[in-house]
C-alpha positions as CSV (number, residue, x, y, z in Angstrom):
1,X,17.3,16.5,-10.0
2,X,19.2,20.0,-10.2
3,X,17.7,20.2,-13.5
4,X,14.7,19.6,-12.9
5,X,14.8,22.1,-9.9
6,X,16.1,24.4,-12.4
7,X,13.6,24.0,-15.0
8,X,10.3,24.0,-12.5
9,X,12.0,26.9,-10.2
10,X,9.2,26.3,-7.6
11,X,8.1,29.4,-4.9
12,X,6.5,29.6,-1.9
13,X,3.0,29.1,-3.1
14,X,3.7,26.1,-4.8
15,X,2.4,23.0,-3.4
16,X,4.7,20.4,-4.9
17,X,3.6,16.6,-5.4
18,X,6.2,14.0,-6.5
19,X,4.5,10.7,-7.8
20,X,7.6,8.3,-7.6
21,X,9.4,10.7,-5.2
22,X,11.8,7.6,-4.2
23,X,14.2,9.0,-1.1
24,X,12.1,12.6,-1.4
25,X,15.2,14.5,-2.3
26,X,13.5,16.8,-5.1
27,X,10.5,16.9,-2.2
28,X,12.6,18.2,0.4
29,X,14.7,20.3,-1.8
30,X,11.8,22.4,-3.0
31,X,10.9,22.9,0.0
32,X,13.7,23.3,2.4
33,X,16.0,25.6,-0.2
34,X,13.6,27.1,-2.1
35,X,10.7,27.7,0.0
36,X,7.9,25.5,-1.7
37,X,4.9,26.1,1.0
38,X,4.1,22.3,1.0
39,X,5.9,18.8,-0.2
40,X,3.9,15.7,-0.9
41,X,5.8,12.2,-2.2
42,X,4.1,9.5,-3.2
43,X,5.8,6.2,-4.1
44,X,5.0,2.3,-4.1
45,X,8.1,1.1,-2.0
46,X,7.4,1.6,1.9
47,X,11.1,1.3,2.3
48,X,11.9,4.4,0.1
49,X,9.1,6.5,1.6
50,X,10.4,5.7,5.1
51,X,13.6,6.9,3.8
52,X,12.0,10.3,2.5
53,X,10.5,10.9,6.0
54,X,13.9,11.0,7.7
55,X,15.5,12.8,4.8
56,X,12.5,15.7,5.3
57,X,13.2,15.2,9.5
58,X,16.8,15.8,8.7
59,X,16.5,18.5,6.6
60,X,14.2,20.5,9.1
61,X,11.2,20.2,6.8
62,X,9.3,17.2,8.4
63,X,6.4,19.5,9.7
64,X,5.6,20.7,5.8
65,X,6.4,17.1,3.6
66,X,4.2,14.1,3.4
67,X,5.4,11.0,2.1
68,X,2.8,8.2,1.1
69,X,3.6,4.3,0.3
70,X,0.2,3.8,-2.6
71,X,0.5,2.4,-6.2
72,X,-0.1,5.4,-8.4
73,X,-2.2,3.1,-10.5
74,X,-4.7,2.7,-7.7
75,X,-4.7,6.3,-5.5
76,X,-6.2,6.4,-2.0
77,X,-8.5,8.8,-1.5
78,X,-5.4,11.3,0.2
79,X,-4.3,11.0,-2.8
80,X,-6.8,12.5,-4.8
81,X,-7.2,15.4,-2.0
82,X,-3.2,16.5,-2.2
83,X,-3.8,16.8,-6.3
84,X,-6.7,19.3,-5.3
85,X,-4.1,21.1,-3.8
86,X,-1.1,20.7,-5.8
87,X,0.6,23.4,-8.0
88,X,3.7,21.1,-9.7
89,X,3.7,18.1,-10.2
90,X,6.6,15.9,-11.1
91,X,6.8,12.3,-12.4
92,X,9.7,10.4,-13.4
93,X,8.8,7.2,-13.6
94,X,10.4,4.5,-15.2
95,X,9.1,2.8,-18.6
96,X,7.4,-0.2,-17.1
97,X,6.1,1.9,-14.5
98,X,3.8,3.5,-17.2
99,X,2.7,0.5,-18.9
């Protein structure tokens, strides 16, 4: 993640957008130590984005991260309305995840 931190160096106009954000740490990084002006996570396990939630609580950033549960292969309409907004995005998925 440190590398990937490193290599996007978001600011504070960024509006970052994590498709497969798992437990939200790059989320909640960008925007808690390097002052990204918004967060958004999106990831298909409920369980990790409940996680992400109390990682952003924890970390202080809960009021400027969003975390959704939505198969990225089949985007709500929020969806479509945070990549209006977005300035980075970041995907790591795994291989079968982009079949």
């Amino acid at each position: 993640m440190d590398v990937a931190i490193d290599f996007l160096k978001p600011t504070a106009d960024d509006v970052v957008f994590d498709v497969g954000c798992g437990d939200g740490r790059f989320v909640t990084t960008a925007v808690q130590k390097l002052g990204a002006e918004r967060g958004y996570g999106l990831d298909i396990d409920a369980d990790l984005v409940a996680r992400a939630q109390d990682l952003a609580r924890r970390r202080g950033v809960g009021h400027r991260t969003t975390f959704l549960a939505c198969d990225c292969s089949q985007p709500s309409p929020d969806v479509w309305k945070i990549l209006d907004e977005c300035t980075l995005l970041i995907m790591y998925l795994l291989p079968e995840a982009l079949q």
